[in-house]
N, C-alpha and C positions, 0 to 999 in steps of 0.2 A: 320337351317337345312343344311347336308352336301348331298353330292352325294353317299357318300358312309358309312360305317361304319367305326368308328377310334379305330386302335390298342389301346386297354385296356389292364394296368396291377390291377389286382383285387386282395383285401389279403380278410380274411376272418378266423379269429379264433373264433373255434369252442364252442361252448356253452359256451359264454363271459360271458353272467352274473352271471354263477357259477364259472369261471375262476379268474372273479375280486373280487369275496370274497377271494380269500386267501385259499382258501380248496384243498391239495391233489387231485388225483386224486384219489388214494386206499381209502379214506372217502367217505362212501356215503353220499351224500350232494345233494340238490335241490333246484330252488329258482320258487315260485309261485306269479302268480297275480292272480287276482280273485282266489284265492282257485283254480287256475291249474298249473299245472307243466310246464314253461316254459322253464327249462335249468336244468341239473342235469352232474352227475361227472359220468365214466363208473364206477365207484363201486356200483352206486345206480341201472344204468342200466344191470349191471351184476342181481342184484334181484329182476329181472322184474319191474322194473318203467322206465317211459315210459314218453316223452313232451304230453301233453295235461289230462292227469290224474288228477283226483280232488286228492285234499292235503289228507284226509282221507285213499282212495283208494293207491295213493302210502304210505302212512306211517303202513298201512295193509299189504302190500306187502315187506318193507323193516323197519320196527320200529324202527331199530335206524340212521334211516335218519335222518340228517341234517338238517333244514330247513328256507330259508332266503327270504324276501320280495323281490320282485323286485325294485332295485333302481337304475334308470336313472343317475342321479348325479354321484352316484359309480363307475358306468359302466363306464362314461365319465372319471372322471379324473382317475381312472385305465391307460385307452385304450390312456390317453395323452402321456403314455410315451413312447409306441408304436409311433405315431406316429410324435412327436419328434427325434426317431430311424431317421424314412423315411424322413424326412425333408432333410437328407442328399441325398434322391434318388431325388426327384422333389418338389417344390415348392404345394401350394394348392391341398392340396388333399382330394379329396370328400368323404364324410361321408352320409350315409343312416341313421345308426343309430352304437351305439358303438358297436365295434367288427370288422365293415365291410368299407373301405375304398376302392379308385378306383384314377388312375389318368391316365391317356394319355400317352403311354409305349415308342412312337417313339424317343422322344429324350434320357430319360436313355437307353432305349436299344444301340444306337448307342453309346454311352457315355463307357458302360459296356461291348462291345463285342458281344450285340447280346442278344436277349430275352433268353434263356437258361441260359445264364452264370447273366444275371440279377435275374431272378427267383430265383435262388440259392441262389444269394448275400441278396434278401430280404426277403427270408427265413430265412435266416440264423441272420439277425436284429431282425427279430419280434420275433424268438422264443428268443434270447438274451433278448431282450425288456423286452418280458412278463414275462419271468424268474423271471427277476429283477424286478420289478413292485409289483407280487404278489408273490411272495416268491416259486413260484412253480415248482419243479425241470423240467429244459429242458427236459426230455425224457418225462415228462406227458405232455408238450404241445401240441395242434394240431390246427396246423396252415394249413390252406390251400392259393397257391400262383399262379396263373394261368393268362397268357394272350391269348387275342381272341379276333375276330373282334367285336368292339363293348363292352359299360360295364352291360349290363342287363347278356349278355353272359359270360363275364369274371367274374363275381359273382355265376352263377349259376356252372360253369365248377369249380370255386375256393371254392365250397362247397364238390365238389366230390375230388379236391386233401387235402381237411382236411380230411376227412372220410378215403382214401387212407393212406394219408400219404406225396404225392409226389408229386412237383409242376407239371403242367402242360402248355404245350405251346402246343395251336392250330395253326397250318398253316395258314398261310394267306390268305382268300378263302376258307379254309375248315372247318369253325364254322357249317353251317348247315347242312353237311355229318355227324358232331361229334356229333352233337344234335339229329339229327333224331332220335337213336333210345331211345331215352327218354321217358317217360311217360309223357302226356301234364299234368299232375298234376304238374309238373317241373315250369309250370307257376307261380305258387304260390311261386315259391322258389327265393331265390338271394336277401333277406332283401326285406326292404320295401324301397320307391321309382319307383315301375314299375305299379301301379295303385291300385285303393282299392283293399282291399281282396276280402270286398262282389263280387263287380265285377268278380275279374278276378277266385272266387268260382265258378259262376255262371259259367261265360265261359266255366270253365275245363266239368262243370257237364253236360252242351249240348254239349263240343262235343264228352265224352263219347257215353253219346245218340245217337248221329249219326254215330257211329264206328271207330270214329277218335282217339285210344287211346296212337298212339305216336307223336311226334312232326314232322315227316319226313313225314306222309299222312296231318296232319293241315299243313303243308308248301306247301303244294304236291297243296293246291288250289288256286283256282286265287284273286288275291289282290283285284279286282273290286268286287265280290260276296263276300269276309271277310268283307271291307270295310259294304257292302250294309245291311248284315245279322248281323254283330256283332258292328259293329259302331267304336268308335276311340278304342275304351279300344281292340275289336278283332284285328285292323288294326294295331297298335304297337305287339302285341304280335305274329302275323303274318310275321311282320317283324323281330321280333327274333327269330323265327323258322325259318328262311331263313337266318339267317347270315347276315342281311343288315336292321340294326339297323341304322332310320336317324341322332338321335338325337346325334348332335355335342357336347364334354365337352370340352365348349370354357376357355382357360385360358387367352384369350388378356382382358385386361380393357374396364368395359362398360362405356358409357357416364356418366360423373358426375352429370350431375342432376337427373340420376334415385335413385342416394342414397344418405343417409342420413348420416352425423356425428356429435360428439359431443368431444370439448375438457372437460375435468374435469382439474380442479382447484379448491384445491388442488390435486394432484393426488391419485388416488385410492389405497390402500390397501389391505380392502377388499372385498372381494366378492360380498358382498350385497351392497354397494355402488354402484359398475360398475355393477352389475345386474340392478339395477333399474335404471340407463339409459340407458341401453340397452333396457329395456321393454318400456320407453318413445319413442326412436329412433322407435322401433321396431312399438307402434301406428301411427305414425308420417309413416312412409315408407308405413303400410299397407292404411292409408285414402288416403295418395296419388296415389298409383298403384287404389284404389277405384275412385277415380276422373278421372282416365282416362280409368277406365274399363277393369283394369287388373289385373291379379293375379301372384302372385310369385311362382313357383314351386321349384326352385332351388337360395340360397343367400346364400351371402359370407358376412363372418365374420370375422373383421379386427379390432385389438386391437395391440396399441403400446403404451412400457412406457416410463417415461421421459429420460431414459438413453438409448433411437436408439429399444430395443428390439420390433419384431414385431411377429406376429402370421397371419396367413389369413386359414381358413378353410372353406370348400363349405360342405352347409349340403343341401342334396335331402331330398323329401318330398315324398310320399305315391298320394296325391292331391296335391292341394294349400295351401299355407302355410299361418296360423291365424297368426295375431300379436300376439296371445299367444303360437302358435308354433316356432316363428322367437324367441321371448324373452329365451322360455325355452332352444332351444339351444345355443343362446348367453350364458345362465347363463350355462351351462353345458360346452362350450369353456372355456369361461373364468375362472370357480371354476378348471377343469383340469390344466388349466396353470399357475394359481397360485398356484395353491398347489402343483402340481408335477412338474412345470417347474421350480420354484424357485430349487428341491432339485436337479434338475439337472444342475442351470445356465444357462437356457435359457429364466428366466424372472427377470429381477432386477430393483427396484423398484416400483414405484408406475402404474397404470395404469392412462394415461393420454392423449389418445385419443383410442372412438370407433365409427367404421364404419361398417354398411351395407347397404349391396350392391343388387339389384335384377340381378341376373344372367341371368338367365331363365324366362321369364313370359310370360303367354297364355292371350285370352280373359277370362275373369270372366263369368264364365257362370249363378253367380249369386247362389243363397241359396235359394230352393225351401224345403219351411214351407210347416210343419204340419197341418191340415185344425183346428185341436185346438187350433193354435201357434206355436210360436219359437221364434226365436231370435229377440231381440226387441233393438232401442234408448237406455228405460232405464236399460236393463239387461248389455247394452255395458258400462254406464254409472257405472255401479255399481262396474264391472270387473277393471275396472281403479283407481276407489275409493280404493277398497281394494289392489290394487297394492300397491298405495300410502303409506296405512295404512302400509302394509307389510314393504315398504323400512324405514317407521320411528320405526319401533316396532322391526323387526327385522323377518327372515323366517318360524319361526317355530309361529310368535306371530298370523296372520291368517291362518285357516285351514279349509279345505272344505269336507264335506263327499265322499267316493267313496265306490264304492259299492263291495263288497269281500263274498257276501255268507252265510249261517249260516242256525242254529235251531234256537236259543236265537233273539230274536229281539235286544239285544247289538251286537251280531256278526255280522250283515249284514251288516253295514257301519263301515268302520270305518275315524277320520279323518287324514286328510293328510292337511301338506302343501301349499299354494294357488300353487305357483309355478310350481309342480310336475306333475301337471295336467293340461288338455286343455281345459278348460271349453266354448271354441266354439264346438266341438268335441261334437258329437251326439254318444255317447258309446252305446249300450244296454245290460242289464245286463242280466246275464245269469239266466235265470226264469224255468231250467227245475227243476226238484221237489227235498228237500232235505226231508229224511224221516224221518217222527218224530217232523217236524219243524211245528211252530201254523199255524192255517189257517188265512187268513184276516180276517177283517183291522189289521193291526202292531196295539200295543197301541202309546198312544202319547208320554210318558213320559217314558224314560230308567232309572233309577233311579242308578248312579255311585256308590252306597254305599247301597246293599239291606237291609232293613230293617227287625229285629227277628218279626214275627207273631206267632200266635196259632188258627190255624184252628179247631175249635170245634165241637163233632158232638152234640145228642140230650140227649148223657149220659153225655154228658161234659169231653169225652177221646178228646186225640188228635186222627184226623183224619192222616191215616195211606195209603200208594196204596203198593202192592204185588208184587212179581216179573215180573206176569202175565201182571198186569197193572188194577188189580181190586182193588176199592176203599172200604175201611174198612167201609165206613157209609157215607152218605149225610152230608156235613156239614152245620152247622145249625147258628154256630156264629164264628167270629173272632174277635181278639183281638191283636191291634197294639201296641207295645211298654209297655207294661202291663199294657194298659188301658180298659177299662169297654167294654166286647164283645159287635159288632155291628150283626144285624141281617143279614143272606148272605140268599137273596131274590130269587138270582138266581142263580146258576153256571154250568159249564160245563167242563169235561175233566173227567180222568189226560190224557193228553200227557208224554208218558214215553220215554227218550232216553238213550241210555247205550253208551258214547261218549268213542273213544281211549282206549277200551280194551284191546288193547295191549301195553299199556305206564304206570307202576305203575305210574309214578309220574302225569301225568295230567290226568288217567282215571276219569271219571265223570258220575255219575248213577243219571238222576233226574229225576222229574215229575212235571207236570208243569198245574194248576188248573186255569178258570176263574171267578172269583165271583162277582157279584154285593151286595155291601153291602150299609141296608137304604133302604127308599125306597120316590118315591116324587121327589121332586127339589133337596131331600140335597143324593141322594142317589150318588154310586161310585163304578167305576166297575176298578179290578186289576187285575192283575195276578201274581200267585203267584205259588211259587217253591218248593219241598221238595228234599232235597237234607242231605243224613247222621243222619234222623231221626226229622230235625226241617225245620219249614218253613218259606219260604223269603219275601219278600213283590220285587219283582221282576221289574216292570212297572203297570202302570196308564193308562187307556184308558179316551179320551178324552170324 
């Protein structure tokens, strides 16, 4: 902790993950997780799509949108060559997540003539940078560059010189005159790094409630009753509404026995070798800070190859940081710097020593479980196993479901990656209703390759459903692969849905029936599809 808050210079380019696809800004272009809109290009926001919209809902609104996964990985080595630019400005510079970077302004300022005249110069890098990066003409970049006491503030102020346009410098002393009159929703904003969302959701939402709705009346109260009423999460954010942010971004060296490193022999080439000692370091650092009852908030990433080149990068955290948090962004440094650092010369050869480092660490306040479970011994056990499995198979050879949404019970998960994901990380999946989509239980059995059926009724037509969604006849028998009709005992539906009407090429009209066919021990319940006048053998219920 310091006394005061320390001058922050803060970049922050704007909707990075549509930025580091490579898309125009004139394309409308979008990139979604869970089936929401995370980041989108002003062409698409020109025809009403919006961050936070279901994929459907913006592709309704602008059809011939674009449309791209969210990939971390991408994002990263993108955003390396950015910040390769800035290496030239200061050493270690701190990452929240890609896009948004931060370092300690006092020394480049004096170096450069003064924060003004720096602001400029490092604008004027990153928009070069990202030019050249992703192929996308300077005049669509929008970069924001802004310094202010403290870097929670210099992130939040370098959000509004991207949207503007124009860097910005706050006086020294005068962060929480320039913040005042902000919306305390602002809390929420400047990446992640400054506490959970739930959290600091919750905060924003009482102290609406209590009439508190700009950050100049929340500053306006006394630290002792935020402290008392809103606890550590109110008391930092408290502090950023005042301009007097404690938390020091130390760049002296911490004691060496807090971190961990490893030489490789032979050296590394690529990626997936020095990732998977990195995720070993990365166990190895977090049992230890566990042994002493601590946790990492903020760790530095240090990788050098056998010819002198070095890299050091500080990635903040949201919370504490999981060993499978620490690993993914080693593997997200390190894929960046080799990949984009090679075409720029700033990595040559192999990778042959990696270190990290705990920067930042609190007490562990510990993982309070689910009263039906959570995290356990053998689930930590299992997470390391398939590490393993990953580093000899190779990244894409283990993959773990995540959850993205859907009608079709194939659409709801799909797999990913082990890597990609943080499977310490308690996600919740977004359960508000999709229309059309089956009620529970899911069946068991997704079946990759649906099978032709003939759903029969008691004349022996094929059963038939209507525009409406009324079914031509009870069906009475089916028959799999054109063998001898089984009796259907019971069934239920159709579920009709009419998907992407406005897309000739993946519009989709189906309907979707449950049968149990047989009856006894040997009987069997499916579900099954009509889709173009024939029907599917779709999934299996257990």
């Amino acid at each position: 902790m310091s006394e005061g808050p320390v001058r922050t210079l803060a970049v922050c380019c704007a909707q990075w993950p549509v930025v580091a696809t490579g898309v125009p800004a004139s394309t409308p272009a979008i990139v979604v997780h869970a089936n929401r809109v995370v980041s989108l290009t002003p062409a698409a926001g020109v025809e009403g799509v919006a961050v936070g919209l279901r994929r459907r809902e913006a592709q309704s609104r602008c059809p011939g949108v674009q449309v791209f996964e969210l990939d971390p990985t991408r994002d990263a080595r993108a955003f390396e060559a950015v910040l390769g630019a800035l290496d030239d400005i200061a050493p270690r510079w701190e990452l929240s997540e890609p896009g948004r970077c931060a370092v300690p302004s006092r020394g480049p300022s004096r170096y450069h003539g003064g924060d003004r005249r720096l602001v400029g110069e490092v604008t004027e890098m990153v928009v070069d940078a990202v030019s050249r990066s992703t192929g996308v003409p300077p005049r669509d970049v929008a970069v924001g560059v802004a310094v202010a006491d403290g870097p929670r503030a210099a992130a939040v102020v370098a959000e509004d010189a991207a949207r503007d346009g124009t860097p910005v410098v706050v006086a020294a002393g005068g962060t929480a005159t320039h913040l005042a009159a902000m919306p305390v929703r602002r809390l929420t904003t400047g990446g992640t790094g400054w506490g959970r969302r739930g959290e600091l959701d919750e905060l924003v939402d009482v102290l609406r409630r209590l009439g508190l709705r700009n950050l100049g009346r929340f500053a306006g109260l006394d630290p002792t009753d935020v402290l008392a009423r809103f606890g550590r999460v109110g008391s930092l954010a408290h502090d950023f509404a005042r301009g007097e942010e404690p938390t020091r971004m130390v760049l002296d060296d911490v004691p060496a026995d807090m971190g961990v490193s490893a030489a490789l022999d032979p050296p590394a080439e690529q990626v997936d070798r020095a990732a998977f000692v990195a995720k070993v370091l990365a166990d190895e650092l977090h049992a230890g800070l566990a042994a002493a009852g601590l946790a990492c908030t903020r760790v530095l990433v240090v990788a050098e190859t056998e010819v002198g080149d070095r890299i050091e990068r500080l990635w903040r955290h949201e919370g504490a940081l999981s060993a499978a948090a620490v690993a993914q962004r080693a593997r997200w440094q390190l894929d960046g710097w080799i990949t984009t650092g090679r075409g720029l010369g700033r990595c040559r050869g192999g990778v042959s020593r990696i270190e990290l480092v705990p920067d930042q660490v609190v007490p562990d306040d510990g993982n309070q479980l689910g009263f039906w479970g959570g995290s356990s011994e053998a689930g930590e056990r299992a997470v390391r196993a398939l590490a393993r499995v990953q580093a000899l198979l190779g990244p894409e050879a283990v993959v773990v479901p995540e959850w993205r949404g859907g009608r079709a019970p194939g659409e709801r998960y799909r797999p990913v990656p082990l890597d990609t994901v943080d499977l310490d990380a308690r996600v919740g999946r977004d359960d508000r209703p999709w229309p059309g989509a089956l009620p529970a239980p899911a069946p068991a059995v997704v079946w990759p390759n649906p099978a032709s059926v003939e759903l029969l009724d008691a004349a022996g037509r094929l059963v038939g459903v209507s525009g409406r969604g009324a079914i031509s006849a009870a069906p009475v028998s089916c028959s799999m692969g054109g063998g001898p009709g089984i009796e259907v005992t019971a069934w239920a539906g159709p579920w009709c849905v009419d998907e992407r009407w406005w897309d000739p090429v993946a519009h989709r009209r189906r309907a979707r029936v449950q049968v149990v066919l047989g009856s006894g021990s040997r009987s069997a319940a499916h579900l099954l599809s009509l889709e173009s006048g024939r029907w599917w053998l779709e999934a299996t219920y257990d």
